[in-house]
Structure formats: C-alpha cells, structure tokens
C-alpha positions as CSV (number, residue, x, y, z in Angstrom):
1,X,-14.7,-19.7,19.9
2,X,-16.8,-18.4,17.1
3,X,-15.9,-19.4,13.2
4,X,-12.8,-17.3,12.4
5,X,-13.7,-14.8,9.4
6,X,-11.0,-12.9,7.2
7,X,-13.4,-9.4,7.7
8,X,-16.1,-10.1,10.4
9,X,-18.9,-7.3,9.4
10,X,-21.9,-9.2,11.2
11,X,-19.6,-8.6,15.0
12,X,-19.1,-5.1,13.3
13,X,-22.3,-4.4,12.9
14,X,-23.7,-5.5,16.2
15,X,-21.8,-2.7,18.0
16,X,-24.0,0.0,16.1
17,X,-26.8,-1.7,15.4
18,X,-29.3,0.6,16.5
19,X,-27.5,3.5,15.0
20,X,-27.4,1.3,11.8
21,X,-31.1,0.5,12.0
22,X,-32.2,4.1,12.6
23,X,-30.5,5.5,9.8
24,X,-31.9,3.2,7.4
25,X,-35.4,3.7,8.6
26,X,-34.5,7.2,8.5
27,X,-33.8,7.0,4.9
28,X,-36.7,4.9,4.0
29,X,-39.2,7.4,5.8
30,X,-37.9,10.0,3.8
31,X,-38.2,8.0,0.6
32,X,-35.2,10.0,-0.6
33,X,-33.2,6.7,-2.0
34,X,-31.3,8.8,-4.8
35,X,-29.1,11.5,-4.1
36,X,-30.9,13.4,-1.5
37,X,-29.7,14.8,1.9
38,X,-28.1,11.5,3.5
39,X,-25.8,11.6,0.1
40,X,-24.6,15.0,0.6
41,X,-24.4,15.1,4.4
42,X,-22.1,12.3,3.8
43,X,-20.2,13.8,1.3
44,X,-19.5,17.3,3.6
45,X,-18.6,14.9,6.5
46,X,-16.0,13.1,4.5
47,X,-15.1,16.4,2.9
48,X,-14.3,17.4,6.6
49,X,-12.8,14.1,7.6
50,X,-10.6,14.4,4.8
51,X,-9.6,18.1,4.8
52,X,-10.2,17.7,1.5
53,X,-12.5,20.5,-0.8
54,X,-14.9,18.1,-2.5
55,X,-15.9,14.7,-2.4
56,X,-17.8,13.6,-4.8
57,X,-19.7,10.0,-4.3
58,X,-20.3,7.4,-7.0
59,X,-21.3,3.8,-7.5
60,X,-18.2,1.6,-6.7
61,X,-14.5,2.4,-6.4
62,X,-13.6,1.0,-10.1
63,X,-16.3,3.9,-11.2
64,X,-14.6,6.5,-9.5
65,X,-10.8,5.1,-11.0
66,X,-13.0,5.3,-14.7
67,X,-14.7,8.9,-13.8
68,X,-11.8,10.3,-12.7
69,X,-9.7,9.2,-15.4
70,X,-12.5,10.8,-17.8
71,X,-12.1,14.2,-16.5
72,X,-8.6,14.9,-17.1
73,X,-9.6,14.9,-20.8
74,X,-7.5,12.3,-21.7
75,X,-6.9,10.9,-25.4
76,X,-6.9,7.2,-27.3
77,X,-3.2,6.1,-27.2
78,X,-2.4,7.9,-24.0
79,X,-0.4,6.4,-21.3
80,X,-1.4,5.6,-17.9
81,X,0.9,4.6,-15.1
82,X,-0.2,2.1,-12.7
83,X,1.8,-0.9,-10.5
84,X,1.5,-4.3,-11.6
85,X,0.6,-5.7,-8.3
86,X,-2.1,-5.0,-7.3
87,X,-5.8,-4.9,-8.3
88,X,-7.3,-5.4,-11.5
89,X,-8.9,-2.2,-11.3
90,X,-6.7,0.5,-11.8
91,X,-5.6,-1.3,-15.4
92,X,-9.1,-2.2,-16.2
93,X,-10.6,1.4,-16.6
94,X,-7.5,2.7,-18.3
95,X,-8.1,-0.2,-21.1
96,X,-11.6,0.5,-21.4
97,X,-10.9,4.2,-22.4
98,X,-8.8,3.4,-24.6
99,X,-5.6,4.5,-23.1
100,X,-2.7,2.1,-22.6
101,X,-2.0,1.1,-19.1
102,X,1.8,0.6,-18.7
103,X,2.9,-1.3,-15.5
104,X,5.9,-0.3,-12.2
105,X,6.7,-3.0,-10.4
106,X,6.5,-2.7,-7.0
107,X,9.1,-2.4,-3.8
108,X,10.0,-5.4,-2.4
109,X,8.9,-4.4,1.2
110,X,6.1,-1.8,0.9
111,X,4.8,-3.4,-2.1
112,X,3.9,-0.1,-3.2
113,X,5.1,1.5,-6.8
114,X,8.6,1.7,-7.1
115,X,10.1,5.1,-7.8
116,X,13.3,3.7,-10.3
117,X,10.9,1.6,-12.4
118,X,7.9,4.6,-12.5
119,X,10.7,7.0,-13.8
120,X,11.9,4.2,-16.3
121,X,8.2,3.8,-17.5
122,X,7.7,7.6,-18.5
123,X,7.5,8.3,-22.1
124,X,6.5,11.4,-24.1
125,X,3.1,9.7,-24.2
126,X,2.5,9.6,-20.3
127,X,-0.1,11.7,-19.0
128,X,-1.2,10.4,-15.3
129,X,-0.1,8.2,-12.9
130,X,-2.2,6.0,-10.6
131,X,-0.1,5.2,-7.8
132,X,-2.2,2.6,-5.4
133,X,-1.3,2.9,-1.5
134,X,-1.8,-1.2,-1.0
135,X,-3.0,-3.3,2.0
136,X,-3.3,-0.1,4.6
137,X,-0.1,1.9,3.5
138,X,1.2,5.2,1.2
139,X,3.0,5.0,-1.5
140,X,5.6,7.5,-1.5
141,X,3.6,10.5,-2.8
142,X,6.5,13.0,-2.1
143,X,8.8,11.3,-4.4
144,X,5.6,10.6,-7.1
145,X,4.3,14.1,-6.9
146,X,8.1,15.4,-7.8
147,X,8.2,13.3,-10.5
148,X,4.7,13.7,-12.1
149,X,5.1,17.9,-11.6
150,X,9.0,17.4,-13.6
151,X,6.9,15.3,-16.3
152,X,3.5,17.5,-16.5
153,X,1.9,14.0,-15.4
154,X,-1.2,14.0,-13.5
155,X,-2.3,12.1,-10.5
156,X,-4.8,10.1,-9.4
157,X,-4.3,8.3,-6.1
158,X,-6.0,5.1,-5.5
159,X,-6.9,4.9,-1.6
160,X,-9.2,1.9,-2.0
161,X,-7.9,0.1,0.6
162,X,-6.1,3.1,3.0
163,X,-8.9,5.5,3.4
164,X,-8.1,7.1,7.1
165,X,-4.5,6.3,6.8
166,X,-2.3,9.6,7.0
167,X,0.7,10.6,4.8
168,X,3.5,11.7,6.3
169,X,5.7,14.6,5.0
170,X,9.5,15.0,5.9
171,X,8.8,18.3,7.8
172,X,6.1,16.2,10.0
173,X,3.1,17.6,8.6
174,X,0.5,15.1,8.0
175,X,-2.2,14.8,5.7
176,X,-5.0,11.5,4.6
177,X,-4.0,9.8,1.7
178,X,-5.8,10.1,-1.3
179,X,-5.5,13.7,-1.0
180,X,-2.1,15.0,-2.0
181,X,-2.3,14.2,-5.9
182,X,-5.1,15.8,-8.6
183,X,-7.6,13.3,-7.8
184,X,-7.9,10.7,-5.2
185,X,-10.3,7.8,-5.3
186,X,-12.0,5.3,-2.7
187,X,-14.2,2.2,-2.8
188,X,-17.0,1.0,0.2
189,X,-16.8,-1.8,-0.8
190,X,-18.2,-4.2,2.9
191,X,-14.6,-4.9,3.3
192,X,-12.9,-2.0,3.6
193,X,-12.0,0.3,6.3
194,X,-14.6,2.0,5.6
195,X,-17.4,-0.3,4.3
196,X,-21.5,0.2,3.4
197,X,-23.6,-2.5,2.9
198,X,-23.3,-3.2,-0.6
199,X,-20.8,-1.4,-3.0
200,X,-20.3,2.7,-3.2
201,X,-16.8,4.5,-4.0
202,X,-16.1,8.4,-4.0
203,X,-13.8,11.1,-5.6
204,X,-12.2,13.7,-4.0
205,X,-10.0,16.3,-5.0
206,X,-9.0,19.9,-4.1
207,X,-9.2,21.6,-7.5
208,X,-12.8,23.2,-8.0
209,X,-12.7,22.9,-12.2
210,X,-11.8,19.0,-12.0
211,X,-14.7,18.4,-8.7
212,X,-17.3,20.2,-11.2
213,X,-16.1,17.7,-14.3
214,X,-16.7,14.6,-11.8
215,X,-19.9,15.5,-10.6
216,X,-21.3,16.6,-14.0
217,X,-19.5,12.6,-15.4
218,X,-21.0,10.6,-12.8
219,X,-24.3,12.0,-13.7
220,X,-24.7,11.3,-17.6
221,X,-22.6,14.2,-18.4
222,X,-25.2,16.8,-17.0
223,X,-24.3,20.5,-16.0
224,X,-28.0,21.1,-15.3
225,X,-31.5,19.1,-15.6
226,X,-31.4,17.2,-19.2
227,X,-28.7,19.6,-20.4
228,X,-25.6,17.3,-21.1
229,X,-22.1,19.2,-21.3
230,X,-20.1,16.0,-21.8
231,X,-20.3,12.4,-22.4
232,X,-20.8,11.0,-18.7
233,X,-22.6,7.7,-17.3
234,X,-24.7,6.8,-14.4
235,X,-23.0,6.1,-11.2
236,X,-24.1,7.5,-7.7
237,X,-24.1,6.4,-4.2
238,X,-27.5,5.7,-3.0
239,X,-28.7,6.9,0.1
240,X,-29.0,3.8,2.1
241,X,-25.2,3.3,1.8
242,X,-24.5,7.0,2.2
243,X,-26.7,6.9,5.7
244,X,-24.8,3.9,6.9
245,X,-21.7,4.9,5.6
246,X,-22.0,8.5,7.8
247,X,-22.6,6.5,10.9
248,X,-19.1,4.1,10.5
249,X,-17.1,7.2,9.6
250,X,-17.7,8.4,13.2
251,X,-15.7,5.3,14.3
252,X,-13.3,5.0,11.2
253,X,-10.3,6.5,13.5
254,X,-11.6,3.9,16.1
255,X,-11.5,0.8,13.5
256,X,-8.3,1.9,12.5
257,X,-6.8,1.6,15.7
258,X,-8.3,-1.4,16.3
259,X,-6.6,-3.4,13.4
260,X,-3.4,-1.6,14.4
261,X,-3.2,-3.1,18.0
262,X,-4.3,-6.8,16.0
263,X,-1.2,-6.2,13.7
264,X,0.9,-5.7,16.7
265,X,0.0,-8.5,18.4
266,X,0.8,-10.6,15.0
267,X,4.1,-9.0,14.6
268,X,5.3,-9.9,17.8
269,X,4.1,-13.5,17.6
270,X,6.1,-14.1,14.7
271,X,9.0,-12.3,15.1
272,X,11.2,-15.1,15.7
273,X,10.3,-16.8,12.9
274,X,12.6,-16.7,9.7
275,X,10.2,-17.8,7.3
276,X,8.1,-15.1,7.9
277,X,8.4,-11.4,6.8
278,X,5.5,-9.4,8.6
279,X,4.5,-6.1,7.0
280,X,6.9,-3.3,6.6
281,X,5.9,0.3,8.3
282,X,7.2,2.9,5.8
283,X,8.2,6.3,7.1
284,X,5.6,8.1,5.5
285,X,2.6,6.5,6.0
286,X,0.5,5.3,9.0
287,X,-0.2,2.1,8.5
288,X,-4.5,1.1,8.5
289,X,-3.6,-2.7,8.0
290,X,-6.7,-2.9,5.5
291,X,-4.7,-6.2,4.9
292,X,-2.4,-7.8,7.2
293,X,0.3,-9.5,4.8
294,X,2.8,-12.2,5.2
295,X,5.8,-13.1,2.9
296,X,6.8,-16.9,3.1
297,X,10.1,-18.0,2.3
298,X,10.9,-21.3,0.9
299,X,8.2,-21.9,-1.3
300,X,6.1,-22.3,1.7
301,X,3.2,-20.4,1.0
302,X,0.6,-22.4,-0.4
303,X,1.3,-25.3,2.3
304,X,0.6,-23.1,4.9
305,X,-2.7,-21.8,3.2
306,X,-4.0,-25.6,2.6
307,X,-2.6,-25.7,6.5
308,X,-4.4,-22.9,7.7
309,X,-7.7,-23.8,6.2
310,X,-7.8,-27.6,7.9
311,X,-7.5,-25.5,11.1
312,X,-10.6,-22.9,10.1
313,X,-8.4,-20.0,9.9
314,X,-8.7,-18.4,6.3
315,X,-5.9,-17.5,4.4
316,X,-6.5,-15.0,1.3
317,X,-3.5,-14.7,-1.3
318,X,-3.5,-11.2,-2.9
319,X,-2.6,-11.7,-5.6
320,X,-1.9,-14.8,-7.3
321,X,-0.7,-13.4,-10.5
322,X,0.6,-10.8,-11.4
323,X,-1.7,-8.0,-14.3
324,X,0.8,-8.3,-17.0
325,X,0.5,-11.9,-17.0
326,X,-3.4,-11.6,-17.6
327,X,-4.7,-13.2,-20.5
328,X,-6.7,-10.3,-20.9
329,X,-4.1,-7.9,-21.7
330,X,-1.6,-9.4,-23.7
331,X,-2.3,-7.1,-26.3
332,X,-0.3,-4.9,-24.3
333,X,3.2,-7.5,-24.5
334,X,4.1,-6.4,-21.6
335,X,7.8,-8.1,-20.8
336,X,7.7,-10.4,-17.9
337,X,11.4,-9.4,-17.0
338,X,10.4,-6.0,-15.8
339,X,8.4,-7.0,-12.7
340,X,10.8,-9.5,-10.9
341,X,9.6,-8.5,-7.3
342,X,6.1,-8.4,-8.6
343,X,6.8,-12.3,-9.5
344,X,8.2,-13.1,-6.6
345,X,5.6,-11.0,-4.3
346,X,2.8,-13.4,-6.3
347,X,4.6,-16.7,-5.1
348,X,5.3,-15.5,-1.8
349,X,2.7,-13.5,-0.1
350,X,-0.9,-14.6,2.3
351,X,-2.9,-12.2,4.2
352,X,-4.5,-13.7,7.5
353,X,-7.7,-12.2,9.5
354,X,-7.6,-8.6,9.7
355,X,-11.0,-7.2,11.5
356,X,-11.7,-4.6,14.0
357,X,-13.9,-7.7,16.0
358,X,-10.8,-9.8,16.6
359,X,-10.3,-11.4,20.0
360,X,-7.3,-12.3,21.9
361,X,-8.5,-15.7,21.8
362,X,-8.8,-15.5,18.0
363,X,-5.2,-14.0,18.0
364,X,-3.9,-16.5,20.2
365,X,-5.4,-19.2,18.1
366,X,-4.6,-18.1,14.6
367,X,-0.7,-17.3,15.6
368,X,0.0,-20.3,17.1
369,X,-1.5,-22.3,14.6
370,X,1.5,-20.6,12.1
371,X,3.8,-20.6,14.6
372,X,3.0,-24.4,14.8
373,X,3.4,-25.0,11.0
374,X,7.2,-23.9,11.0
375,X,8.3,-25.6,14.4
C-alpha cells in the first residue's frame, strides 16, 4: 500500500495526465501566460457550470474575499459579519480594509454560522455578511438571505472549500453554492475540489454593476487601458492555472462523487462507535466532503492524532483555535463567552484522508486503525 496522503494530487493527476500536459503545452505555444483565451474560456465554462452570469478570476481565494469586499463600497468602521470558526481568511481582508470583522459562532453539527447568534451580532453598523459553507457543506442561505434582505446587509458567500456542492431550497429547487447571495467567492488552491497547480481564486456573481466593479478592482482599478476609475490592485489567474483548471472542471461532478462514496464508507465504519460523531448532512446542502471531519468525545482528540500518525495515517485538526482568540486581533476584544461551540469544536474536531484517489485498501486500513484506538 502506497504512503497514505490527506489530498493525493500526484494519483489525481496521473488519471489526466495527458490532458494536463497538452493543455500546458498548449498555453506555452501560445505564449499567452496573462489573461488571454485559456483565462476567459475558463471563466465562460465555470460561468456555465455555475449558472451563474459572471465569473470573474483572480489570484488566490483570500484576493477575491478582499476584491469583493472592495466593490460594495464599503467604509472605515463598517461591520462585517463572518463565523469564528473557520479560516483566517474571511477576518483577515475585512481587517485590512479597515472594517471591523465581528464574529457568529457556529452550529454545533453543521459547523456552519449560526442563525440566533448572526441575528444577535447585527448592529446599525452592519453592512455584509460572509457566511463560509465549511468542509463540503451550505450554510443555510435561505435563512441568511432573509435576514441580510430585513437588515439591507449584503452578501458575500465564501465557497472556498464547497465549489460544486448544490444548495437546496425548501420547494426542491437546487442551485451551486456560492451563488445565491451578492457575491460569491472561490479559492484553487491544489487542495480543493477544484484545485490548479499553484494558487488561483474567482468571483462570481449575478448582478452586472458589481461583475463590472470586480473586474475593473482586480486589475489596478482600470475601466479601460491606463485609465483608472477606482483604486484596485493586481490579482489575476494566469493562464497555466486557468488551462489546467478547465480540464478538472470536466470531472469536478466526478471528484465530487468520488469523495462522497469515501465518506460513506467512513460513516458506516464508525457508526458504532460513541466517541465518534461523523459529519452531519444538512437538509439543504449536498455534501462535497472537501473535508471529512470527526468530533471526539472525551478529550480524545489529540491522542488519536499522535495515534494516527505512528500508524502513517495523517490526521489534520481544522482548527486549533479559534479567530477571536488570535493574538492578532485582540484589538477587536472580542468576548470569549460568545463562541462556546466554537471552543468546544476547537478541542474536539480531526479531519482524516479525504481524496478522490482513495482505495478500499486505504479505507479499510485507515478505519480500522480508529476503530482500533477506542476498542
């Protein structure tokens, strides 16, 4: 059995590897490495994937949080919305524009915002909301959408780490996440879902005034050559990562599924163990297991991480602490009392191998080597 990897892109890649190769040839042939056709071709097909009116590509998925952020025309002193668990990200582009991040804590099963403390948070001074649909799965956008349209708040949906996973609406209808709010934002990071082969992130959005801002941002503020309408910066998909990225979006639904039967196979391994919590399915969303994450009981977890590794399995803990306990921001005095299931998710939770390239061997091996731990 090969070594076990949390995300296996070499295995990933070896299944397109001539489609991979021919693309980037294709690109360096053309000598088109900025912008150019592979950018926009990739841009329309995502568009299309989507169902979305505009995507519009950028240099990582923290730019296009930052970009997005920049075009709703926000002011110093503003407030943000965001959950406390969960990326540094989302907090860290609100702080650098000088608006104040203020944090939700999270459900306790979902680990998604919670809809009692988001309402709580809301002050005259609110003006968006960046609710993050964590590990594979929605947050519930019907609820947030009510709420932000009640307060005048916009929104900005982080789909970092659930592009391809559909929202689900009480009437049936489904559409992809990331596309229900004002803006919704994506990274390629290699990891994700949807990965390149170094960093890349994207907008997208449905409203033509705010996909005409973004574009204009991520490109120094220009409306046309060397004519700057607003203060932008320099962040753009190159076209390497755009050429690769169109070929793995033609198997995205595919990769999806993939980690889908994997979760299954966990959750049935462990369901008879009482120490464990597997990851909860909410109504509205179809899960994409970008992560798949356990909750320990018993102040377990970081014995069975130490466990784990001596037995080559890795074990990655997102996240250790929580963001209003980050040094970084304590000018913010956020109270520690508001986030008690974000405290407790931090003490409690492990994510184990989630990959499209898992083998039933590999499953086998990494279940029973937890199942082993608690027996």
């Amino acid at each position: 059995m090969t070594s076990i990897k949390m995300v296996d892109l070499y295995r990933q890649y070896e299944h397109v590897e001539a489609e991979i190769d021919d693309a980037i040839k294709r690109v360096i042939q053309s000598s088109a490495f900025i912008k150019g056709p592979e950018v926009k071709d990739f841009e329309s097909e995502l568009a299309d994937y989507l169902n979305v009116k505009h995507v519009i590509t950028c240099a990582n998925g923290t730019d296009a949080l930052q970009i997005s952020l920049m075009c709703l025309g926000l002011q110093p002193g503003d407030e943000v919305i965001t959950p406390d668990f969960t990326f540094i990200a989302t907090v860290e582009v609100i702080a650098l524009l000088g608006l104040k991040p203020v944090l939700a804590d999270v459900n306790p099963d979902d680990y998604t915002m919670n809809l009692s403390a988001l309402k709580k948070a809301i002050s005259p001074k609110t003006k968006a909301i960046i609710p993050v649909h964590l590990f594979g799965q929605c947050a519930n956008m019907t609820e947030i959408q009510h709420i932000a349209e009640q307060n005048n708040i916009s929104i900005i949906e982080d789909t970092a780490q659930a592009l391809g996973a559909d929202y689900v609406f009480a009437d049936g209808k489904t559409t992809k996440a990331g596309t229900i709010g004002d803006l919704g934002t994506t990274s390629f990071f290699p990891s994700k879902n949807l990965g390149c082969f170094g960093d890349g992130g994207a907008v997208y959005t449905n409203n033509d005034k705010y996909a005409e801002l973004v574009r204009s941002i991520a490109n120094h503020g220009m409306k046309k050559q060397y004519y700057y309408q607003t203060i932008g910066v320099n962040s753009r998909l190159d076209a390497i990562q755009a050429a690769i990225l169109r070929i793995k979006l033609r198997y995205l639904d595919h990769y999806n599924q993939k980690r889908r039967i994997a979760a299954d196979f966990y959750d049935f391994a462990f369901e008879s163990i009482d120490e464990i919590s597997t990851p909860f399915r909410n109504s509205h969303s179809r899960h994409i297991f970008h992560q798949y994450t356990l909750k320990i009981a018993n102040q377990k977890r970081n014995e069975l991480q130490n466990y784990l590794k001596e037995k080559g399995i890795p074990g990655m803990i997102y996240y250790p602490s929580p963001l209003h306990a980050q040094p970084a921001y304590k000018q913010y005095a956020f109270d520690d009392t508001q986030y008690p299931v974000t405290n407790q998710l931090c003490h409690q939770v492990i994510s184990i191998p989630m990959h499209t390239e898992l083998t039933e061997e590999e499953l086998e091996f990494i279940t029973q080597t937890i199942i082993n731990f608690f027996i």
